[in-house]
mmCIF file of the N, C-alpha and C atoms, coordinates in Angstrom:
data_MODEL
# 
_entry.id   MODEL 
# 
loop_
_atom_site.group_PDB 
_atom_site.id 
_atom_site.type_symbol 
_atom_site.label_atom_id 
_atom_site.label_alt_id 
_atom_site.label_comp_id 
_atom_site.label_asym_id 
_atom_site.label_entity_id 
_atom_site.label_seq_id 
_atom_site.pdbx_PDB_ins_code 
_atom_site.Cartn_x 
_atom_site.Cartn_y 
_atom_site.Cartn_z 
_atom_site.occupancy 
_atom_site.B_iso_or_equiv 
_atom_site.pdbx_formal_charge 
_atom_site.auth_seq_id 
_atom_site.auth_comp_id 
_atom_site.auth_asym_id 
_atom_site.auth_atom_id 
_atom_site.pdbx_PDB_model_num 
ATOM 1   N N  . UNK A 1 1  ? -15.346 123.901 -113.293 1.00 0.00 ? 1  UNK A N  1 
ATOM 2   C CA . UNK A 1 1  ? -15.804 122.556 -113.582 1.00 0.00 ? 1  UNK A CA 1 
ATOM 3   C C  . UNK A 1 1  ? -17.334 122.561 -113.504 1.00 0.00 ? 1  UNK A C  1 
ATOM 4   N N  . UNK A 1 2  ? -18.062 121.903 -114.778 1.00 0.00 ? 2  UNK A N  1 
ATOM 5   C CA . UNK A 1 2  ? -19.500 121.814 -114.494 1.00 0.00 ? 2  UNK A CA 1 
ATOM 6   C C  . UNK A 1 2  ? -19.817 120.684 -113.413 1.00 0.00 ? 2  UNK A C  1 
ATOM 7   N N  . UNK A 1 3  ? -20.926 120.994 -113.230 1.00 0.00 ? 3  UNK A N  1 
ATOM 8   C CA . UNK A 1 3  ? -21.378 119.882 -112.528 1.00 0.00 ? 3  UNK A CA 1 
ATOM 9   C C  . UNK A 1 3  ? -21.876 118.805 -112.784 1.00 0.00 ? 3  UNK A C  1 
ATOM 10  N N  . UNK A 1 4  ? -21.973 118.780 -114.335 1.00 0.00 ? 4  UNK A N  1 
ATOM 11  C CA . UNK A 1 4  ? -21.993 117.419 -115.241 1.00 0.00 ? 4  UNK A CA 1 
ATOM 12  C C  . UNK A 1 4  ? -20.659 116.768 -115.648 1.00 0.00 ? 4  UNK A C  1 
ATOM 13  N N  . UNK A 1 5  ? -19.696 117.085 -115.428 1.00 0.00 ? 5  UNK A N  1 
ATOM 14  C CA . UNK A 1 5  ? -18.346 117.245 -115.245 1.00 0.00 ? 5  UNK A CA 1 
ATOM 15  C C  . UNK A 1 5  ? -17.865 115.734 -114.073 1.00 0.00 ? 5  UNK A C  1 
ATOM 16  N N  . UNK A 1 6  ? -18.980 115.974 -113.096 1.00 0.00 ? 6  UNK A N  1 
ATOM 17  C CA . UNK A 1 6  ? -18.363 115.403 -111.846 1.00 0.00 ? 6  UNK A CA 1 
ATOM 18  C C  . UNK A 1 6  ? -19.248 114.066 -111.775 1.00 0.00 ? 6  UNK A C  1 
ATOM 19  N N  . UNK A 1 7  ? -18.307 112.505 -111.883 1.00 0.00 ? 7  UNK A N  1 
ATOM 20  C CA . UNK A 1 7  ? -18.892 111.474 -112.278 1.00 0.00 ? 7  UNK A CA 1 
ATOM 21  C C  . UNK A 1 7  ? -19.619 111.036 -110.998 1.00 0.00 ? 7  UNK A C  1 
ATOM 22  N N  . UNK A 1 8  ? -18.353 110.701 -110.295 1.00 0.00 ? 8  UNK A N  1 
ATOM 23  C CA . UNK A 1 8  ? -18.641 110.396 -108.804 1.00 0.00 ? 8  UNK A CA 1 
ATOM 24  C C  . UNK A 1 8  ? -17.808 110.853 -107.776 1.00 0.00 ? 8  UNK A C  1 
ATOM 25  N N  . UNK A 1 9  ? -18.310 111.817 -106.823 1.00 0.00 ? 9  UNK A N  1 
ATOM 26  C CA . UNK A 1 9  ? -17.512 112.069 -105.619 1.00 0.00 ? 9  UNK A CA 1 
ATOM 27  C C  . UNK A 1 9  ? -17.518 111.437 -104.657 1.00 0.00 ? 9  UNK A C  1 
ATOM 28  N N  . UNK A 1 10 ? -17.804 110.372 -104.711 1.00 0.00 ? 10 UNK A N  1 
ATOM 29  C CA . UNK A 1 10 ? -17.495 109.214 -103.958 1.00 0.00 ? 10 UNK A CA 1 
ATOM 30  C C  . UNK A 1 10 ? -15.822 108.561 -104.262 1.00 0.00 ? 10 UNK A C  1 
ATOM 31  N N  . UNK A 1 11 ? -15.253 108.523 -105.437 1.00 0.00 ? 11 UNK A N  1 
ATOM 32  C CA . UNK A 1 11 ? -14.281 108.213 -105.835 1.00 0.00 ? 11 UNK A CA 1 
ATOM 33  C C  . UNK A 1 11 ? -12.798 108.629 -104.984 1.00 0.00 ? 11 UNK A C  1 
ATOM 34  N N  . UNK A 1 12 ? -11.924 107.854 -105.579 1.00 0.00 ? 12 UNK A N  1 
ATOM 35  C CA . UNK A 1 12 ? -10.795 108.363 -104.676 1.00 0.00 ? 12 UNK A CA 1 
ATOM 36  C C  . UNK A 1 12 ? -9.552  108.248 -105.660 1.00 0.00 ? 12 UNK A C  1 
ATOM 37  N N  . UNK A 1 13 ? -8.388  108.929 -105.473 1.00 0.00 ? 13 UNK A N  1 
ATOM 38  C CA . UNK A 1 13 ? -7.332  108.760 -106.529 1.00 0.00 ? 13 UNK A CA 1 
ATOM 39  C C  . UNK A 1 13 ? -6.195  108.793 -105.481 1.00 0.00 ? 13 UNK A C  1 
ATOM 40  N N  . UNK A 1 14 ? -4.662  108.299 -106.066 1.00 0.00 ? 14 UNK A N  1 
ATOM 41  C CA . UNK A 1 14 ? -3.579  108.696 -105.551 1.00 0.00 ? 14 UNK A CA 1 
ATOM 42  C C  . UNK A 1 14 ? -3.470  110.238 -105.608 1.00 0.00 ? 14 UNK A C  1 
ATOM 43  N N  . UNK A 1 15 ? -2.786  111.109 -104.594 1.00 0.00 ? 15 UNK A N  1 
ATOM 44  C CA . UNK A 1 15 ? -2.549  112.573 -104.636 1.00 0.00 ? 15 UNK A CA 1 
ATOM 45  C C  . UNK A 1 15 ? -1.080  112.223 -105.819 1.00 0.00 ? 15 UNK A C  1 
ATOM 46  N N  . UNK A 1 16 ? -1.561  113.744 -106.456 1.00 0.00 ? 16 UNK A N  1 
ATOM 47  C CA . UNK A 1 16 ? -0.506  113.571 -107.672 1.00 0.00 ? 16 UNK A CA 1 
ATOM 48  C C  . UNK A 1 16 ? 0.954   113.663 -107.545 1.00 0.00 ? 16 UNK A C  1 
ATOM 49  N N  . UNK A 1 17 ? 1.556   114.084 -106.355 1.00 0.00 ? 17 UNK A N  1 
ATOM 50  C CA . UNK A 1 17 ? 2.820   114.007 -106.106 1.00 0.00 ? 17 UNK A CA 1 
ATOM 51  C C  . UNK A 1 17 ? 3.340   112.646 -105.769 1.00 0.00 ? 17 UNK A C  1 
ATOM 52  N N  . UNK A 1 18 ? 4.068   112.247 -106.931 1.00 0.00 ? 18 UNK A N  1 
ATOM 53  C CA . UNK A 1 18 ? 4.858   110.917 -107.039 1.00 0.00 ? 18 UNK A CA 1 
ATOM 54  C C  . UNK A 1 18 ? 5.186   110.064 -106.430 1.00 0.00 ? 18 UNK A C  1 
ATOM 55  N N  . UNK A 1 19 ? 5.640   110.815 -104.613 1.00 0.00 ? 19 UNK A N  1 
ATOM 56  C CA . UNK A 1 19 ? 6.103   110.155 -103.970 1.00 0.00 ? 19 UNK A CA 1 
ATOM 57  C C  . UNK A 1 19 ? 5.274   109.969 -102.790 1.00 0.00 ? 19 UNK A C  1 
ATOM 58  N N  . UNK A 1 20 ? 4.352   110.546 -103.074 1.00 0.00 ? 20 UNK A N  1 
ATOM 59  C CA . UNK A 1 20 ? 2.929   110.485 -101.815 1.00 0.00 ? 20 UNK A CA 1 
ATOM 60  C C  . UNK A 1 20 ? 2.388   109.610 -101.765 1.00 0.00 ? 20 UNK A C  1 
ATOM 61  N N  . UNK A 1 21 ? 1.780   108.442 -100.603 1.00 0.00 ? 21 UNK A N  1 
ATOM 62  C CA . UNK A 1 21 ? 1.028   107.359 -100.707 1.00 0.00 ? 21 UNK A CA 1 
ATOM 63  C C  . UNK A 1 21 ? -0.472  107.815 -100.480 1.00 0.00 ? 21 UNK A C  1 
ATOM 64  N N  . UNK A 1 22 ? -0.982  109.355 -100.280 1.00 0.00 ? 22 UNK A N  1 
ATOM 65  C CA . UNK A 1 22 ? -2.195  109.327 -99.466  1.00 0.00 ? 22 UNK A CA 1 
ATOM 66  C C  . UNK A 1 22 ? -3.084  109.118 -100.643 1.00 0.00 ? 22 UNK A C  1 
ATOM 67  N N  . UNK A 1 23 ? -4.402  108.510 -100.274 1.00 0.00 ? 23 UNK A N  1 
ATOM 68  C CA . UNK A 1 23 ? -5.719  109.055 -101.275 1.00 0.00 ? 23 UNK A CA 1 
ATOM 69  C C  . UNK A 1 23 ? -6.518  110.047 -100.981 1.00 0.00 ? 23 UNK A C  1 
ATOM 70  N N  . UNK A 1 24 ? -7.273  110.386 -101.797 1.00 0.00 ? 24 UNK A N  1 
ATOM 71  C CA . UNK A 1 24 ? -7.741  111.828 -101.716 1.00 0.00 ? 24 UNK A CA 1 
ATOM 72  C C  . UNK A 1 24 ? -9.191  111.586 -102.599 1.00 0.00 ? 24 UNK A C  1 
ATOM 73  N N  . UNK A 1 25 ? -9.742  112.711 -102.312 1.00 0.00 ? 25 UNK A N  1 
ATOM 74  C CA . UNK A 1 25 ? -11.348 112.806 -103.295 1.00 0.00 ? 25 UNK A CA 1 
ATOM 75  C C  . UNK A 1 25 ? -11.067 112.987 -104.673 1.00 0.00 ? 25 UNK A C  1 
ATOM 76  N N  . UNK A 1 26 ? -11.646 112.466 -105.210 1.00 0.00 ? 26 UNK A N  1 
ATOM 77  C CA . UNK A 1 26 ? -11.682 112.712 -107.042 1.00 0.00 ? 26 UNK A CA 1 
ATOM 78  C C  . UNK A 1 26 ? -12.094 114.013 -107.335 1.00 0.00 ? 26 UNK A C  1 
ATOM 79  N N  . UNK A 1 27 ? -12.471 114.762 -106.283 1.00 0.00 ? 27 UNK A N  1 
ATOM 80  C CA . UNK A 1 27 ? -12.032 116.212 -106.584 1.00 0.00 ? 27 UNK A CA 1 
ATOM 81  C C  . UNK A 1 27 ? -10.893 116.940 -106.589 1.00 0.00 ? 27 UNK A C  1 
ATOM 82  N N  . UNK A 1 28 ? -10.359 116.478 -105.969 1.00 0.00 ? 28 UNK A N  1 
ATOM 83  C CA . UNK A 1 28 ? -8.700  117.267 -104.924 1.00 0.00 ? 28 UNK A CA 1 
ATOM 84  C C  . UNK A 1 28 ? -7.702  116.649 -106.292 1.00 0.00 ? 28 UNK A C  1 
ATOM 85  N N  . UNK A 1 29 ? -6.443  117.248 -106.369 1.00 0.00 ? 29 UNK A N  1 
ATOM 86  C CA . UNK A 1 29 ? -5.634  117.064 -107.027 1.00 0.00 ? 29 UNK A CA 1 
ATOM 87  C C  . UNK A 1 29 ? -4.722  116.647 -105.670 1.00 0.00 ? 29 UNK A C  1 
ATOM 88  N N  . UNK A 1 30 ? -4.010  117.071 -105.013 1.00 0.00 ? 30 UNK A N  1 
ATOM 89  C CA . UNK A 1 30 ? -2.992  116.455 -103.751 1.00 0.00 ? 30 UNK A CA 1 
ATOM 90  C C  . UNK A 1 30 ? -3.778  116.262 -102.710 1.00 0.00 ? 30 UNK A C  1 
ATOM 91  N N  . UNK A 1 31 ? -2.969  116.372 -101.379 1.00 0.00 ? 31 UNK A N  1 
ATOM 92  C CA . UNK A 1 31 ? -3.312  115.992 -100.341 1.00 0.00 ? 31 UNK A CA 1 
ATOM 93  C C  . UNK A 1 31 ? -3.218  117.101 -99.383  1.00 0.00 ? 31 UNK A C  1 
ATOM 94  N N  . UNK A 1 32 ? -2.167  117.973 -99.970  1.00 0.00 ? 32 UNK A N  1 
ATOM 95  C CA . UNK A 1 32 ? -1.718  119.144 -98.828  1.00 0.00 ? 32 UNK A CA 1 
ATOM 96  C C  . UNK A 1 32 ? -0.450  119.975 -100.041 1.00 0.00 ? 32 UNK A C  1 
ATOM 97  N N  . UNK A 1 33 ? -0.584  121.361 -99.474  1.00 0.00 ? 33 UNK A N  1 
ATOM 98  C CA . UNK A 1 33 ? -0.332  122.058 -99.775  1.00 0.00 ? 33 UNK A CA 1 
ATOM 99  C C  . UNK A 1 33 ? 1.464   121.565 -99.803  1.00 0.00 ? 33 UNK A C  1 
ATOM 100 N N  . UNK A 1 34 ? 1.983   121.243 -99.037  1.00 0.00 ? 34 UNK A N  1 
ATOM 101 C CA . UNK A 1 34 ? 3.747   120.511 -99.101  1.00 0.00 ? 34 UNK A CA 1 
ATOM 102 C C  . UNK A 1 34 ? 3.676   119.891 -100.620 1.00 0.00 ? 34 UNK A C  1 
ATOM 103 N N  . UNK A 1 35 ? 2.407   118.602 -100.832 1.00 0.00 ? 35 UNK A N  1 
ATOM 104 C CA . UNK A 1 35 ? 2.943   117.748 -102.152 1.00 0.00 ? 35 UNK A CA 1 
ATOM 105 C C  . UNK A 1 35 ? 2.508   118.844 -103.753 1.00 0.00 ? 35 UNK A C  1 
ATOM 106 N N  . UNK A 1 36 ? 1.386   119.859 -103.339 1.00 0.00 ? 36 UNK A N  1 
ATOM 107 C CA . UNK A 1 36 ? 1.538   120.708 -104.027 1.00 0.00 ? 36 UNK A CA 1 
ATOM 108 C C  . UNK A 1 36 ? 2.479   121.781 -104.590 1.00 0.00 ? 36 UNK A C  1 
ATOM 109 N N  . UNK A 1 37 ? 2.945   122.166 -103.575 1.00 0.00 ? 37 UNK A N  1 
ATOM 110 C CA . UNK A 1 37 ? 4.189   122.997 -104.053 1.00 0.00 ? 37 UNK A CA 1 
ATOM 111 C C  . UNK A 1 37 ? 5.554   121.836 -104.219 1.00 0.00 ? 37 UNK A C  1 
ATOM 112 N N  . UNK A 1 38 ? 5.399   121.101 -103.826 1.00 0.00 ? 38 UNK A N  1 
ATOM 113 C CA . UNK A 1 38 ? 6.784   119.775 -104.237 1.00 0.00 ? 38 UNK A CA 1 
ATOM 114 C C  . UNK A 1 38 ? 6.910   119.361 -105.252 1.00 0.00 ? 38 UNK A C  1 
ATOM 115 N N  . UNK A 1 39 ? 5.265   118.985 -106.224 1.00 0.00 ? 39 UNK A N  1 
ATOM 116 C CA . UNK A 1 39 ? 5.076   118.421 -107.452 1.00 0.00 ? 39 UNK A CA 1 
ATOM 117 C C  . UNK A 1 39 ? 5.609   119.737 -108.289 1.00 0.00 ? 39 UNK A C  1 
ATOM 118 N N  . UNK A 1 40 ? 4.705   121.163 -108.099 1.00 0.00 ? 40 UNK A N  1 
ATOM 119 C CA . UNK A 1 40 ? 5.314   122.321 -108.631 1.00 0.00 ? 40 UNK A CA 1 
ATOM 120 C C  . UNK A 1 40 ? 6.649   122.567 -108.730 1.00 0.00 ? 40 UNK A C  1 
ATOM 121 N N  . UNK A 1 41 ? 7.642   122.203 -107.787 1.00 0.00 ? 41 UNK A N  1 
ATOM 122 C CA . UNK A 1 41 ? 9.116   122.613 -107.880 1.00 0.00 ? 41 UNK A CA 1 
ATOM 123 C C  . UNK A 1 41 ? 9.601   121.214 -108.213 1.00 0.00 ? 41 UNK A C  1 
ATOM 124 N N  . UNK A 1 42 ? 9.293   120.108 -108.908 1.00 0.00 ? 42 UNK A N  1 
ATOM 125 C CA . UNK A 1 42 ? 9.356   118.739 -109.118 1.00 0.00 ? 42 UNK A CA 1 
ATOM 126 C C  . UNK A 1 42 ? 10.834  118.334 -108.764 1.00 0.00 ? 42 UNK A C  1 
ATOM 127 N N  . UNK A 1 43 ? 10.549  118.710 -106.980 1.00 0.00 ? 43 UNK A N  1 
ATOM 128 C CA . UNK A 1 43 ? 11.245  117.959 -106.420 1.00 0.00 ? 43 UNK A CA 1 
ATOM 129 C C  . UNK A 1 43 ? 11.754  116.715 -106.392 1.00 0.00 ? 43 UNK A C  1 
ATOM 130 N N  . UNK A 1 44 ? 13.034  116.201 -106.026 1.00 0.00 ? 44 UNK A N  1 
ATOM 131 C CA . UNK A 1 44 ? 12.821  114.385 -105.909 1.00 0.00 ? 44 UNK A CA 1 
ATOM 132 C C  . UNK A 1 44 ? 13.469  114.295 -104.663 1.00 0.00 ? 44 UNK A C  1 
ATOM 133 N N  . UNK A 1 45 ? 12.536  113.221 -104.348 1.00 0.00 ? 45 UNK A N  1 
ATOM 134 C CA . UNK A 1 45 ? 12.313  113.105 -103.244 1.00 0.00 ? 45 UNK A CA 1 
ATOM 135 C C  . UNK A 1 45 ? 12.513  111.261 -102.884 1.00 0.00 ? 45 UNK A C  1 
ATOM 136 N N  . UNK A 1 46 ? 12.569  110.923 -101.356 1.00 0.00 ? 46 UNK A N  1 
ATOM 137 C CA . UNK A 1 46 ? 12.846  109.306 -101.559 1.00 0.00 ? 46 UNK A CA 1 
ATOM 138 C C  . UNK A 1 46 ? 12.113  108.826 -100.600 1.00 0.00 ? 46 UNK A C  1 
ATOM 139 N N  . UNK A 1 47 ? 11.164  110.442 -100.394 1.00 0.00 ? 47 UNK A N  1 
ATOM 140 C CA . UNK A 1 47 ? 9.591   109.865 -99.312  1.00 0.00 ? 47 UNK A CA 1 
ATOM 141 C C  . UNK A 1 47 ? 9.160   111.188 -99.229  1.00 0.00 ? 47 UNK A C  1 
ATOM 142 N N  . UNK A 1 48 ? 7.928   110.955 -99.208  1.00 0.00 ? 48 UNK A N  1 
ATOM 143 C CA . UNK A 1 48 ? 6.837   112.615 -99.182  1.00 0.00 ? 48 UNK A CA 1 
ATOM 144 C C  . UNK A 1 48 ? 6.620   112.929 -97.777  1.00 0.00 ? 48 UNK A C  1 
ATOM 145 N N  . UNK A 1 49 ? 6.893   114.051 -97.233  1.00 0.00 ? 49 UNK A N  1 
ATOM 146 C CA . UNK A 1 49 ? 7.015   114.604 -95.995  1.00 0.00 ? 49 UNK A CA 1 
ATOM 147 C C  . UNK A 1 49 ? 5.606   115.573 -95.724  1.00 0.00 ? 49 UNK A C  1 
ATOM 148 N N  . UNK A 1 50 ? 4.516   114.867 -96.438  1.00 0.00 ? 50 UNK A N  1 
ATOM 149 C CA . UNK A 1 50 ? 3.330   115.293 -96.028  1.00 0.00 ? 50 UNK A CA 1 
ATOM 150 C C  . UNK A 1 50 ? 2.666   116.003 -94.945  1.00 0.00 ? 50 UNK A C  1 
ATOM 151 N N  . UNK A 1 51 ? 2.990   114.391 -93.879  1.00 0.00 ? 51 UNK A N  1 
ATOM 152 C CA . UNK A 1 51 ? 3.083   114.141 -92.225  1.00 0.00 ? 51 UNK A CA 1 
ATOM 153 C C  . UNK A 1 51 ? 1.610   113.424 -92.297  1.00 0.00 ? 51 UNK A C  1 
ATOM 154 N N  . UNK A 1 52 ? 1.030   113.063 -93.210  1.00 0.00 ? 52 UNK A N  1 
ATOM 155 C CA . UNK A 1 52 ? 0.005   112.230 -93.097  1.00 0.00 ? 52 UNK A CA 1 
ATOM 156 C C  . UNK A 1 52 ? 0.607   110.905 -92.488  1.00 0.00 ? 52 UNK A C  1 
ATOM 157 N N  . UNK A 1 53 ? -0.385  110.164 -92.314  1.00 0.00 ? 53 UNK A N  1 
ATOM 158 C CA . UNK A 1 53 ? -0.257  108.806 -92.051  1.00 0.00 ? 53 UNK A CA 1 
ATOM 159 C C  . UNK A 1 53 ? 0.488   107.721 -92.991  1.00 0.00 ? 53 UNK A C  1 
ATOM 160 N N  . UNK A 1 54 ? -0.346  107.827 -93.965  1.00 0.00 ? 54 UNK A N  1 
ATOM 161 C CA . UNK A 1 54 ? -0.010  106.406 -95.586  1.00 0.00 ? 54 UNK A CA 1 
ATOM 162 C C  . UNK A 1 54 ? 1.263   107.427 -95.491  1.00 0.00 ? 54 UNK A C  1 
ATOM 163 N N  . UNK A 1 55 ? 1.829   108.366 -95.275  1.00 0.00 ? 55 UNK A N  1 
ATOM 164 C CA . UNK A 1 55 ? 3.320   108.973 -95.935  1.00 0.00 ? 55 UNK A CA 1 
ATOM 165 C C  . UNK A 1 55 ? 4.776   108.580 -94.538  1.00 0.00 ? 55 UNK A C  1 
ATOM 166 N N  . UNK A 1 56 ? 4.224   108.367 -93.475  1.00 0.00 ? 56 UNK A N  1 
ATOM 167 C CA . UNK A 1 56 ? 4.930   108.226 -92.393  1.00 0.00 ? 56 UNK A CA 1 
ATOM 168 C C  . UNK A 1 56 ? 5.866   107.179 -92.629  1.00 0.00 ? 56 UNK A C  1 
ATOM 169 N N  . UNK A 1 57 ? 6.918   108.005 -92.209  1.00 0.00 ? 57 UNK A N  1 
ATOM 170 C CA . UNK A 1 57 ? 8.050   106.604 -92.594  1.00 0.00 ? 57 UNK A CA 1 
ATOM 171 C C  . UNK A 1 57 ? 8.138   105.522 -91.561  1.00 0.00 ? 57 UNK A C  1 
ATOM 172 N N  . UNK A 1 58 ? 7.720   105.376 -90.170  1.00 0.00 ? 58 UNK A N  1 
ATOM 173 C CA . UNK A 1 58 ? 7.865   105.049 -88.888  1.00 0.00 ? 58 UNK A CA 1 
ATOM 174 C C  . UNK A 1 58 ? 6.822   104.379 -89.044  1.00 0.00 ? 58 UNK A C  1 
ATOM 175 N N  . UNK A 1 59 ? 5.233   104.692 -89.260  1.00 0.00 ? 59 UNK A N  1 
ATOM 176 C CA . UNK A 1 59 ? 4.201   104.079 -89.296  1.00 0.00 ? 59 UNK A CA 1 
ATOM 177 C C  . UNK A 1 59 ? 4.131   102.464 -90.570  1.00 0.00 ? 59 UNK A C  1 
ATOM 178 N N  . UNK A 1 60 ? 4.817   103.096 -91.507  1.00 0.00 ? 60 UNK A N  1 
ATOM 179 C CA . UNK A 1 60 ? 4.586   102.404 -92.568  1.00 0.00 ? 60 UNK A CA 1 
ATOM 180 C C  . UNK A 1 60 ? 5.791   101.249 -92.133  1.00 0.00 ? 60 UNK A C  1 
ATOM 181 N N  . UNK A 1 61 ? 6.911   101.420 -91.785  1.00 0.00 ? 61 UNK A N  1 
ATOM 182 C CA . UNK A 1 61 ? 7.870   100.569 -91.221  1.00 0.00 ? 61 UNK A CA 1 
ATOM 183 C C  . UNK A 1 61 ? 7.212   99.863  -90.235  1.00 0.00 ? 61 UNK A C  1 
ATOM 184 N N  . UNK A 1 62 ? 6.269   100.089 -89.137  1.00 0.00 ? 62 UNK A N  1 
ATOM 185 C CA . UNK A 1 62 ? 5.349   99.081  -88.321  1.00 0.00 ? 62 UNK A CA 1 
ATOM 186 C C  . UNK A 1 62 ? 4.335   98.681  -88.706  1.00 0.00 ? 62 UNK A C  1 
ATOM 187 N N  . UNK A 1 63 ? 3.614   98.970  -90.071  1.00 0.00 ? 63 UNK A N  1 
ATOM 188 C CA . UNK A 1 63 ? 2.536   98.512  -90.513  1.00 0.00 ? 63 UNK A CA 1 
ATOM 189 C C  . UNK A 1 63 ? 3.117   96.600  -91.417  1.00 0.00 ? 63 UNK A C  1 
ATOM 190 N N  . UNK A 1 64 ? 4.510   97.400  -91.776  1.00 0.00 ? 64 UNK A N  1 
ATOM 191 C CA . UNK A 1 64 ? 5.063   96.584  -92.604  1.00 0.00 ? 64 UNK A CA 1 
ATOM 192 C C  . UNK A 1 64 ? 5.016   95.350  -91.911  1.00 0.00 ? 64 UNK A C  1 
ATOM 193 N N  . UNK A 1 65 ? 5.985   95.551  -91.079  1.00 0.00 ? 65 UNK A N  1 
ATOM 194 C CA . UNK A 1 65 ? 6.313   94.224  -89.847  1.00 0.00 ? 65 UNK A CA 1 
ATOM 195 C C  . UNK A 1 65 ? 5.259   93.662  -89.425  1.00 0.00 ? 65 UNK A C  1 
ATOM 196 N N  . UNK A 1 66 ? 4.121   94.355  -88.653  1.00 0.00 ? 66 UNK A N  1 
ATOM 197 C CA . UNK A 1 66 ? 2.974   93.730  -88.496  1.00 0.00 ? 66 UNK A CA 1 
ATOM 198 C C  . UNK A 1 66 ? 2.255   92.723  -89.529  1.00 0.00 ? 66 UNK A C  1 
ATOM 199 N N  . UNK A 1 67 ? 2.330   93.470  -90.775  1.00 0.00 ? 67 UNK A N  1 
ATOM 200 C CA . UNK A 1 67 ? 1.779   92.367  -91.992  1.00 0.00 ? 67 UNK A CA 1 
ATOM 201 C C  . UNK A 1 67 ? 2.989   91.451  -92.460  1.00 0.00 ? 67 UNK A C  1 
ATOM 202 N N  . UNK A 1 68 ? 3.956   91.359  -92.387  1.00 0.00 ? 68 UNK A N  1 
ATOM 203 C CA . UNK A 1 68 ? 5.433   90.161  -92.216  1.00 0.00 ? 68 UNK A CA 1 
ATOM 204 C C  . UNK A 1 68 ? 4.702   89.202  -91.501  1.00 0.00 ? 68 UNK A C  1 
ATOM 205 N N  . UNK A 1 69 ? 4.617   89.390  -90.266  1.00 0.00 ? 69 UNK A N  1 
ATOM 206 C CA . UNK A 1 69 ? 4.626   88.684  -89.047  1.00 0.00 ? 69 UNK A CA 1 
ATOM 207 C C  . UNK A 1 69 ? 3.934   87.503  -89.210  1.00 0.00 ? 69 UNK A C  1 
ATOM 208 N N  . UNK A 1 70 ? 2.336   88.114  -89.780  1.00 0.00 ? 70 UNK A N  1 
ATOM 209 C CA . UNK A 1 70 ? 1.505   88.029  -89.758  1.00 0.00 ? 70 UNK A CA 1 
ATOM 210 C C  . UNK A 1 70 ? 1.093   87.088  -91.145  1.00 0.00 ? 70 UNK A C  1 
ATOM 211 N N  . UNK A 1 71 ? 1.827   87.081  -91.919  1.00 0.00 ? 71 UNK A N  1 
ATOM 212 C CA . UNK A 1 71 ? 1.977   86.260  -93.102  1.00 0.00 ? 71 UNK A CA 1 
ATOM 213 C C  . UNK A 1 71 ? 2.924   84.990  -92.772  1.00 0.00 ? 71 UNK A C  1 
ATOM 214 N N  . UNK A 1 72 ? 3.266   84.931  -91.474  1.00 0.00 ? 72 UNK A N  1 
ATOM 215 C CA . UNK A 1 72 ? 4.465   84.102  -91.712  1.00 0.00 ? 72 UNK A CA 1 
ATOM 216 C C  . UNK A 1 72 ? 6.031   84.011  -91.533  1.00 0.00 ? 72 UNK A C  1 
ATOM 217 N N  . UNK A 1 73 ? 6.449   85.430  -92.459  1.00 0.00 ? 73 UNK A N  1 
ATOM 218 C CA . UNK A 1 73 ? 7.382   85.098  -92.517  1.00 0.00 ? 73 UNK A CA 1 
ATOM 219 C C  . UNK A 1 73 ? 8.498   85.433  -92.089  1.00 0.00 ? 73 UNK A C  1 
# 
């Protein structure tokens, strides 16, 4: 890749495996080597086992509730 190539590395994208919630640098294509070889063997999957945070099934289930709560309802 040139280096006129590169708009802003400040930027951020979804990691390309489907079922991954993390963001990543507009350099990086995934997040970790798991959603890399997962997207490669185009696994399916019904949650990305990263072990990041945004992918945690436990975290995201208490993030949830907290913002429920917290709305109301």
């Amino acid at each position: 890749m040139l280096m006129s190539e590169i708009t802003d590395v400040g930027d951020t994208h979804k990691c390309a495996y489907e079922q991954c919630e993390c963001w990543i640098s507009a350099l990086d294509t995934y997040c970790s080597e798991y959603c890399a070889d997962a997207d490669d063997e185009r696994e399916i999957e019904i949650q990305c086992d990263c072990k990041h945070p945004a992918c945690n099934l436990n975290e995201r289930a208490s993030l949830r509730m907290i913002l429920d709560e917290g709305a109301g309802v």
